[in-house]
C-alpha positions as CSV (number, residue, x, y, z in Angstrom):
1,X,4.8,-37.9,-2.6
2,X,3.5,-40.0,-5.7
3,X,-0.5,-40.0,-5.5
4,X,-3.4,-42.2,-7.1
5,X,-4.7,-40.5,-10.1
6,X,-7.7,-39.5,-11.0
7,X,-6.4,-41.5,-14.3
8,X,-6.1,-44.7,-11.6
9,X,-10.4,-43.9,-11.1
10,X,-13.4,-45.7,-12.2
11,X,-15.7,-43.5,-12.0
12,X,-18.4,-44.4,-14.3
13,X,-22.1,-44.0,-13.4
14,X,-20.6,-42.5,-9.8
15,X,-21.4,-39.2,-7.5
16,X,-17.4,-37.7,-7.8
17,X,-16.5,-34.6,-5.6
18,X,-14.2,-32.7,-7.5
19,X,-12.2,-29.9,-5.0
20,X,-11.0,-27.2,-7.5
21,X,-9.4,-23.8,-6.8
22,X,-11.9,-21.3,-8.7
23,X,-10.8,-18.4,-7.0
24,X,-10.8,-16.4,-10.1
25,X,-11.0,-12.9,-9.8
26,X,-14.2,-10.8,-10.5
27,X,-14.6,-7.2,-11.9
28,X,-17.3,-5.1,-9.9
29,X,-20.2,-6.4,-12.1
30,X,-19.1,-9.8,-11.3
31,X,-16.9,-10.6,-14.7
32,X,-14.3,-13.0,-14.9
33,X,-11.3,-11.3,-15.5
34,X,-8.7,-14.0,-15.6
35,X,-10.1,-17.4,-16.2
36,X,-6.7,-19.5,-16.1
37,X,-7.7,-21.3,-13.0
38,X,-10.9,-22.4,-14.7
39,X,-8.9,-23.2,-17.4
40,X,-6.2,-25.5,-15.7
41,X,-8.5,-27.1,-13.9
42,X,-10.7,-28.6,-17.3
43,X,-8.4,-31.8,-17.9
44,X,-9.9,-33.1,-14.9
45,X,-13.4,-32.5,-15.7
46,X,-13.4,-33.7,-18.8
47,X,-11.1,-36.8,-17.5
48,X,-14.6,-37.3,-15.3
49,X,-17.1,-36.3,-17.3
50,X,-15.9,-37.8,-20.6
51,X,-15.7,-41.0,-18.5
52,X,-19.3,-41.3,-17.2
53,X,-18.6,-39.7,-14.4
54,X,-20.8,-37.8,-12.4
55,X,-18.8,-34.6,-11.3
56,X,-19.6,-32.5,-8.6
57,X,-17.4,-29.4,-8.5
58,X,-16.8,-27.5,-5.2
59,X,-14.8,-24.3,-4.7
60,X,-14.2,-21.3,-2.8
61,X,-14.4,-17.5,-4.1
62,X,-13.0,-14.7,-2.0
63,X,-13.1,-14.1,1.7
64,X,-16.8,-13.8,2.9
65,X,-17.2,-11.3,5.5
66,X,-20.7,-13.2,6.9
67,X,-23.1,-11.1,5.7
68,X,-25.1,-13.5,3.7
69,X,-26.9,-10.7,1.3
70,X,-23.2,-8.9,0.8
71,X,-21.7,-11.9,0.1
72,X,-23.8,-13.8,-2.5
73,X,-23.4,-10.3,-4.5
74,X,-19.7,-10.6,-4.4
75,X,-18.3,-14.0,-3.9
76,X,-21.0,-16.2,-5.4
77,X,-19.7,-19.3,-7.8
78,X,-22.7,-18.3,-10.6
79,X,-19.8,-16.7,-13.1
80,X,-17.9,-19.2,-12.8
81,X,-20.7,-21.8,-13.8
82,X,-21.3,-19.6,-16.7
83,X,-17.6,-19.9,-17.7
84,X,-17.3,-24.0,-17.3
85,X,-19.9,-23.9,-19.3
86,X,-18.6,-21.8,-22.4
87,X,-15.7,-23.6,-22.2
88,X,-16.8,-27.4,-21.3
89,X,-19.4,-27.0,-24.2
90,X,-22.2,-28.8,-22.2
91,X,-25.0,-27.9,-19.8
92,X,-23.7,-27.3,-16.0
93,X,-25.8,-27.1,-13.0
94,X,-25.6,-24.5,-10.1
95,X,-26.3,-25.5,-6.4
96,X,-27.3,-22.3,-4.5
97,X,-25.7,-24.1,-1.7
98,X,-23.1,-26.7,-1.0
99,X,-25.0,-28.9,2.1
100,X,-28.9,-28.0,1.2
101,X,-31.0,-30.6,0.5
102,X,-31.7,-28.5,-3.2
103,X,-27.9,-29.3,-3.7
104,X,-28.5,-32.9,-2.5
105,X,-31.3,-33.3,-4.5
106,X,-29.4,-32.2,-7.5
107,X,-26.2,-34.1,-7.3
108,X,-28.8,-37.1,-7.1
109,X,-30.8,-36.7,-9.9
110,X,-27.4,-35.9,-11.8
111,X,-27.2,-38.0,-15.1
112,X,-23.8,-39.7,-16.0
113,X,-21.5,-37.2,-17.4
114,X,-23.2,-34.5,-15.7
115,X,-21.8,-32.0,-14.0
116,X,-22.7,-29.5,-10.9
117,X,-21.2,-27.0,-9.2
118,X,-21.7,-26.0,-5.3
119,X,-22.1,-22.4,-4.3
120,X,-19.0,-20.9,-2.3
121,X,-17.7,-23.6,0.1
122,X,-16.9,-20.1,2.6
123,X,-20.7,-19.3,3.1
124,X,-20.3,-22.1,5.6
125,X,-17.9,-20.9,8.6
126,X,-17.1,-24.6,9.5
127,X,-15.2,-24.8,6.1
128,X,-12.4,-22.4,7.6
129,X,-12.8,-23.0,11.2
130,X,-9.6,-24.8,11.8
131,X,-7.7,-21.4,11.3
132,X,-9.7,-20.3,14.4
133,X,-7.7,-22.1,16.6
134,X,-4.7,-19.5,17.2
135,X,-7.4,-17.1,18.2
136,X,-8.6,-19.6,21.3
137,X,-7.1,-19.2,24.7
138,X,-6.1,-23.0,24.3
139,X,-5.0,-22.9,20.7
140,X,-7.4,-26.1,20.1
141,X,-11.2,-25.5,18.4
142,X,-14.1,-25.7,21.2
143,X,-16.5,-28.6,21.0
144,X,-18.7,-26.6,19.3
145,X,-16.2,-25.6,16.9
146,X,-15.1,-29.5,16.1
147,X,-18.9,-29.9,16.2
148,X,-20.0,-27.7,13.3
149,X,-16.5,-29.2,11.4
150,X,-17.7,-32.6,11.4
151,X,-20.9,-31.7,10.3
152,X,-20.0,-30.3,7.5
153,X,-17.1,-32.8,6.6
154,X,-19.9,-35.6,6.8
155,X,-22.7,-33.7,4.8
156,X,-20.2,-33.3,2.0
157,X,-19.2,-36.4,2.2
158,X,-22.3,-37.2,1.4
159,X,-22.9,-36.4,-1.9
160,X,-20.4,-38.7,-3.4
161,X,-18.2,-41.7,-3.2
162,X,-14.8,-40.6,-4.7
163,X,-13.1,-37.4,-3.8
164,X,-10.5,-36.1,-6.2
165,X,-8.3,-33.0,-5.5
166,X,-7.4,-30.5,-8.0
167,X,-7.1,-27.5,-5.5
168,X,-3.0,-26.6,-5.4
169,X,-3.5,-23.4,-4.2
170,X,-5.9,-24.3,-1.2
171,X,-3.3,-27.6,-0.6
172,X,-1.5,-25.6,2.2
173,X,-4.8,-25.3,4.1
174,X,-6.4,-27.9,6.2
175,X,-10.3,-26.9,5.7
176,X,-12.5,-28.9,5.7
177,X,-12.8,-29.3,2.0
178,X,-9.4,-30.3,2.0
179,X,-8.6,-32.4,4.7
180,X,-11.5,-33.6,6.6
181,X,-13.6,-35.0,3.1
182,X,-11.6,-37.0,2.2
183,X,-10.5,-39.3,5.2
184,X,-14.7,-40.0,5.2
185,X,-13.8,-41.8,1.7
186,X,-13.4,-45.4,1.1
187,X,-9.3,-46.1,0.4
188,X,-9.2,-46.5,-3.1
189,X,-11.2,-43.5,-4.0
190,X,-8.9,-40.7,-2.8
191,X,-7.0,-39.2,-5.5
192,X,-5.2,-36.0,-7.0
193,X,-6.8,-34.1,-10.0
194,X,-4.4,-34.0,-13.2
195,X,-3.4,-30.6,-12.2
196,X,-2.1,-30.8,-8.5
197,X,-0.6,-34.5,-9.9
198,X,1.3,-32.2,-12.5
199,X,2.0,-29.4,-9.7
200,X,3.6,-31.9,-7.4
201,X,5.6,-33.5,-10.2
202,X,7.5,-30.0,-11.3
203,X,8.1,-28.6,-8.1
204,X,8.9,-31.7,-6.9
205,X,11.3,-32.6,-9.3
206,X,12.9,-29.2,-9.3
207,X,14.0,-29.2,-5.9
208,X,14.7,-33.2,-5.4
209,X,16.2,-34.2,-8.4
210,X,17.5,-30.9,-10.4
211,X,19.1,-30.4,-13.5
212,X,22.3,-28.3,-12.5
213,X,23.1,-25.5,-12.6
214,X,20.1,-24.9,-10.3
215,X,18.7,-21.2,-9.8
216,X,15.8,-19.5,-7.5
217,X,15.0,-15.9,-8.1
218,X,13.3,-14.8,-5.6
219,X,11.8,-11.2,-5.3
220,X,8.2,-9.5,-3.7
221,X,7.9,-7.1,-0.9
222,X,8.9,-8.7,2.3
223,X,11.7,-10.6,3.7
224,X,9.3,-12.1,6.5
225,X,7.2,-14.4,3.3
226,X,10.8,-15.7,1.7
227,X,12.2,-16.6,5.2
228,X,11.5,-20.2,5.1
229,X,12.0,-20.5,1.5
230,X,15.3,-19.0,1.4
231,X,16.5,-21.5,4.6
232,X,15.3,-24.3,2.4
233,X,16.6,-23.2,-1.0
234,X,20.1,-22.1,-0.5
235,X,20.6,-25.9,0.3
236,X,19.6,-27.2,-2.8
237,X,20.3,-24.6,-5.5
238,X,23.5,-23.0,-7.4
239,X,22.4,-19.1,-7.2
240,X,19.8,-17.4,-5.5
241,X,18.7,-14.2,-6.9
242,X,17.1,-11.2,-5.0
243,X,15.1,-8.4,-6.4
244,X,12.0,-6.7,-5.5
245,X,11.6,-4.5,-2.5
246,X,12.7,-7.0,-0.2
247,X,16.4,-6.7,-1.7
248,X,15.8,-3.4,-0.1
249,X,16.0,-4.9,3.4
250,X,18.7,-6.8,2.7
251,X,21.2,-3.7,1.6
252,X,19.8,-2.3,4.6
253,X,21.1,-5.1,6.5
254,X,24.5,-4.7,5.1
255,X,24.6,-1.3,6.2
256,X,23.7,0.7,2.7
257,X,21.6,3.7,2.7
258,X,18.0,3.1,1.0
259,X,16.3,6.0,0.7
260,X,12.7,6.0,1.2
261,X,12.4,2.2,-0.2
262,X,10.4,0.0,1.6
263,X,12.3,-2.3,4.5
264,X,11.5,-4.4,7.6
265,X,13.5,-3.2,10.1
266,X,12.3,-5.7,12.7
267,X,13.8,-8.3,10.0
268,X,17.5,-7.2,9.7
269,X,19.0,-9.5,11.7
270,X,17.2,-12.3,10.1
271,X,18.7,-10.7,6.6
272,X,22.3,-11.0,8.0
273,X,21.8,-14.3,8.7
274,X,20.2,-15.3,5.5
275,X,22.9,-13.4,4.2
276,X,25.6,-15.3,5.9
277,X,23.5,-18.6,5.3
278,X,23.4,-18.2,1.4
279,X,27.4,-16.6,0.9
280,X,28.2,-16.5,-2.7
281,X,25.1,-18.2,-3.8
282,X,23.1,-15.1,-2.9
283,X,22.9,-12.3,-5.1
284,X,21.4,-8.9,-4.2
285,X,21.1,-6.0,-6.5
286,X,24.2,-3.6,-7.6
287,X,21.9,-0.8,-8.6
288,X,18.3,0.3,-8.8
289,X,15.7,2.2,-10.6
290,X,14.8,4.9,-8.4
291,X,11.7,7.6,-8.5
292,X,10.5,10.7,-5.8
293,X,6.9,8.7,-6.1
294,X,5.7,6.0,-7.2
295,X,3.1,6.3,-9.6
296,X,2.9,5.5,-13.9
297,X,5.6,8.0,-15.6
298,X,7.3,8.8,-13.2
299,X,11.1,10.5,-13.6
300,X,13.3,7.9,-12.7
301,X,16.9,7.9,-11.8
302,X,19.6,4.8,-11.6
303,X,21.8,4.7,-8.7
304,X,24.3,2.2,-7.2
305,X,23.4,0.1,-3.6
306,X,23.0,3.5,-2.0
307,X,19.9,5.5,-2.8
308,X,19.4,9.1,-2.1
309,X,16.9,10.1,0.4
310,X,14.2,11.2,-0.7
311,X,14.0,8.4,-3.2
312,X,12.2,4.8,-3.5
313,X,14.1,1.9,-5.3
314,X,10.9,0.5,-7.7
315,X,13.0,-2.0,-9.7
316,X,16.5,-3.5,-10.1
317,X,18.9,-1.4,-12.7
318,X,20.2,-2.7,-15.6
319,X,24.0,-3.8,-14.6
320,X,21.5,-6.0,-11.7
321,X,19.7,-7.8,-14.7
322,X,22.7,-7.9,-16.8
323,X,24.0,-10.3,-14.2
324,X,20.9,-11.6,-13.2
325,X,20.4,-12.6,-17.1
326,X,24.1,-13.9,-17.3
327,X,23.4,-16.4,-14.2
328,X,19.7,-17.6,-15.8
329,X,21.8,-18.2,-19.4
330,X,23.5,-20.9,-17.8
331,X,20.9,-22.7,-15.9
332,X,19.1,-25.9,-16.8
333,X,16.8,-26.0,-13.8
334,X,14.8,-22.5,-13.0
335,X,12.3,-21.7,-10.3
336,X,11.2,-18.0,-10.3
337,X,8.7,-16.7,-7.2
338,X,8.2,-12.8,-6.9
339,X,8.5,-9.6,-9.5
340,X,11.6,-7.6,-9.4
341,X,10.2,-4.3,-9.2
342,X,6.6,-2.6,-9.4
343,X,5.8,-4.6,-12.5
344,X,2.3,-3.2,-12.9
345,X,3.4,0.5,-13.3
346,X,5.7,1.2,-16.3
347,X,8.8,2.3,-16.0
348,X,9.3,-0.2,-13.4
349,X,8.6,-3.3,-15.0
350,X,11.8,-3.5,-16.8
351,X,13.9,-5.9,-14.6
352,X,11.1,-8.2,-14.2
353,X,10.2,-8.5,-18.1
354,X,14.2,-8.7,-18.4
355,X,13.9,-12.0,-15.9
356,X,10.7,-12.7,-18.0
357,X,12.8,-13.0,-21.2
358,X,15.9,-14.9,-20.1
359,X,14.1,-17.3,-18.4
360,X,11.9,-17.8,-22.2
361,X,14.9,-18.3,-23.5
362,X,16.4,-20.6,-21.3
363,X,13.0,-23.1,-21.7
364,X,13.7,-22.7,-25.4
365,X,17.1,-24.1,-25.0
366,X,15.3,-26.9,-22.6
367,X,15.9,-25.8,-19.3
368,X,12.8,-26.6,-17.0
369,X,11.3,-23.4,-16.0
370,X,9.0,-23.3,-13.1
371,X,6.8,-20.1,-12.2
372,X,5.7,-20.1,-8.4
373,X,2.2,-18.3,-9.2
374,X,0.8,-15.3,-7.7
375,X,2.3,-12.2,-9.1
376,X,4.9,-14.4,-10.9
377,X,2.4,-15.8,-12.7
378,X,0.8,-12.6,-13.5
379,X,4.1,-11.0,-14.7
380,X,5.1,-13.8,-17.2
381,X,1.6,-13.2,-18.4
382,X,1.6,-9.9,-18.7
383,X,5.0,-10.5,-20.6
384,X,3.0,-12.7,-23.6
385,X,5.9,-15.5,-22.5
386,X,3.5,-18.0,-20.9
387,X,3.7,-20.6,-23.7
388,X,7.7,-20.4,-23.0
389,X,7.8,-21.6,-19.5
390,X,7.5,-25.3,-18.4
391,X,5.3,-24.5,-15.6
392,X,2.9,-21.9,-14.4
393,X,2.0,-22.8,-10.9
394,X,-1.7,-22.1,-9.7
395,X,-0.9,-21.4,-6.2
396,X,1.0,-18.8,-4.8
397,X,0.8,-19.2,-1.2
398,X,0.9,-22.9,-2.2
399,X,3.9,-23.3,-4.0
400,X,6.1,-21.0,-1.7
401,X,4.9,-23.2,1.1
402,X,6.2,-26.0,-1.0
403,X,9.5,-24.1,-2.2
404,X,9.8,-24.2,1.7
405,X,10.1,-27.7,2.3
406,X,6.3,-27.8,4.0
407,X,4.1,-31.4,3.5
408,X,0.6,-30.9,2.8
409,X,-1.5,-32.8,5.1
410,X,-4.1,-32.7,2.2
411,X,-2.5,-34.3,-0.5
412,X,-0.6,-36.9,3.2
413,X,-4.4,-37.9,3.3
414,X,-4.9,-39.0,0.1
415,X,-4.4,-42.7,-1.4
416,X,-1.0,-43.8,-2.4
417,X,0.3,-44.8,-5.3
C-alpha cells in the first residue's frame, strides 16, 4: 500500500487541503483535554507550511445532532485553532464554515505559508451521508442524497489543488472528506500526510513482514468488535492474548461459571469457534480480579476461571499476567488493542499497567511495539510509558479495521508511489 508523500509534494505558493483527525476531546467549557491528535498531526503542517505552502486544515469534532445553535456550542473547531496556534507558533485563521464563500474568500486571500482551518466538516450532512445508505429500503443513497454529496465533494474541491491525508482514524470511513475530494484532484497531487504514511508503515509491517515471535493481546468489552480481527490474526501471529471483559465470554463459552461479569450470550458459538480457530495460540485468563460492584475502592477478591455469583471479573489476576508477561518477554514483534480490566478505576488497572510494563520493556530490548489506539492508547498513557512504545496509533476504530485485514478505499484513492 506504499503512497506519494506529502514529502514527494511541491506545494509552494499553492491552496493545500490538509484532512486531519482533530477529534480531540473537549471538557464542558470547551477545553482541550488531550491534544495528542493535534500534536501528531504538526509534522505535516509544518512539512506544508515551512515549505510555502498554503495549508488549509479540515476536520471533524464529535457527532452533531443537527441543531445548528447546540452544535456550534459543543463541536465547533475554534479550540482547536487556538491550540495549532500555541503550538505552531504563528497566526492561524478560523473559517466559520467549510463551503461559505467567507471560507472561500479566506483560503484565497491566504498568504504563502499561511494556514486556515475549516469549521466542523459534520455541520454539513452530505459529509456523512454515505452511512445513510443501510437505512434506505434499497441500501443505495437517493438522487438527492448523491446530489447533496457531490456538491459538497466539488465545493471543497474547490479551495485547493492538492489534497493530502493525515486522517488515520477517519481512514475506515468513505465520507466525503475522505473519499470523494480527492478523486476531484489532478493525479499527482494525491498524497498521505506524514502521520497516516507512518500509520500504514507499522501496522503494516507488523502484520506482513513480522519479527518472530509475533504476539496480539487483545482485550475490551465485546467479543462482537475482535471478531474479524481475531479471524485475521491467529493466521499471522505466535500467541494471542485475551483479557478484558470479553475473556469473560469466552470462559463462558467453555462452559465456566462467570458470575455477574459481563458476556454476549448471542456470541458463544462464535467464541467456540474462535476458540477452536486459535488452539494453543489463544490464551484466555486462569484467574480474575473480582468485586460485588464496580466502583473506585472497591473489596476485591481473586478467583480461578470460575467466579462466584454475585461477583464481576474487572481485571485479569496475577498468575493471568504472570503468563501474559512471560509470553510478551519473548517477543520481538508486539501489537496490543484493548485494556485488560477496568483500567480507569483503581484496583482494576493492575493487569493492564502489568501489560503496560512488559511491553516497555520489551521496546527497550528492540522489539517493535505497536499500540492500536483508543483505550490502548489512553492506558499506556495513563501508565507514563508512551516514550517506550514504537507506535501509538491515532485511530481506534481505524487500526482494528486494519488489524482485520480491511483496505481503505481512502488511502486505494490516493496516488501511488
Amino acid at each position: 500500500m506504499a503512497k506519494r508523500s506529502v514529502r514527494d509534494l511541491s506545494v509552494s505558493g499553492r491552496n493545500v487541503l490538509i484532512r486531519a483527525d482533530l477529534n480531540v476531546p473537549l471538557s464542558e467549557d470547551r477545553r482541550i483535554t488531550d491534544d495528542r491528535r493535534i500534536r501528531m498531526f504538526l509534522p505535516t503542517l509544518q512539512q506544508v507550511v515551512e515549505s510555502g505552502g498554503r495549508a488549509i486544515v479540515m476536520s471533524h469534532l464529535g457527532r452533531p445532532s443537527g441543531n445548528t445553535q447546540e452544535d456550534q456550542a459543543a463541536f465547533s473547531l475554534r479550540p482547536v485553532a487556538d491550540r495549532i496556534q500555541e503550538l505552531l507558533g504563528k497566526s492561524v485563521a478560523f473559517a466559520p464554515d467549510c463551503v461559505s464563500d467567507e471560507a472561500r474568500r479566506q483560503a484565497e486571500s491566504l498568504a504563502d505559508g499561511g494556514v486556515l482551518l475549516l469549521e466542523n466538516l459534520r455541520f454539513h450532512a452530505a459529509e456523512t451521508i454515505i452511512d445513510r445508505r443501510k437505512k434506505n429500503p434499497d441500501g443505495k443513497l437517493t438522487a438527492d442524497q448523491d446530489r447533496a454529496r457531490t456538491e459538497f465533494a466539488s465545493a471543497l474541491a474547490a479551495l485547493g489543488t492538492a489534497y493530502v491525508n493525515d486522517a488515520f482514524g477517519a481512514c475506515h470511513r468513505n465520507h466525503v472528506s475522505m473519499y470523494d475530494l480527492p478523486q476531484r484532484m489532478e493525479p499527482g497531487n494525491r498524497v498521505v500526510g506524514l502521520l497516516v504514511e507512518k500509520e500504514l508503515a507499522f501496522l503494516g509491517d507488523a502484520l506482513e513482514a513480522p519479527t518472530r515471535p509475533f504476539v496480539a493481546i487483545l482485550g475490551g468489552a465485546k467479543v462482537s468488535d475482535k471478531i474479524g480481527v481475531i479471524r485475521n490474526l491467529v493466521k499471522r501471529v505466535d500467541q494471542v492474548l485475551i483479557g478484558g471483559a470479553m475473556a469473560y465470554t469466552f470462559l463462558a463459552a467453555k462452559g465456566h461459571k462467570i458470575g455477574n461479569s459481563l458476556c454476549e450470550q448471542d456470541q458463544l458459538e462464535t467464541a467456540r469457534e474462535l476458540i477452536q480457530l486459535g488452539g494453543d495460540k489463544l490464551h484466555l485468563p486462569s484467574d480474575s480480579i473480582v468485586a460485588a460492584e464496580l466502583r473506585s475502592g472497591a473489596a476485591t477478591q481473586t478467583v480461578g476461571r470460575d467466579i462466584p455469583e454475585g461477583y464481576l471479573g474487572l481485571d485479569i489476576g496475577p498468575d493471568t499476567s504472570q503468563r501474559y508477561c512471560r509470553l510478551i518477554a519473548e517477543a520481538k514483534t508486539i501489537v496490543w488493542n484493548g485494556p485488560m480490566g477496568v483500567f480507569e478505576k483503581p484496583p482494576f488497572d493492575r493487569g493492564t499497567r502489568e501489560m503496560a510494563k512488559a511491553i516497555a520493556q520489551q521496546t527497550d530490548g528492540g522489539a517493535t511495539t505497536v499500540i492500536g489506539g483508543g483505550d490502548s492508547a489512553a492506558a499506556i498513557e495513563q501508565a507514563g510509558l508512551a516514550d517506550r512504545v514504537t507506535h501509538i496509533s491515532t485511530g481506534g476504530g481505524a487500526s482494528l479495521k486494519f488489524l482485520e485485514g480491511k483496505k481503505f478505499d481512502s488511502v486505494a484513492v490516493l496516488d501511488d508511489a
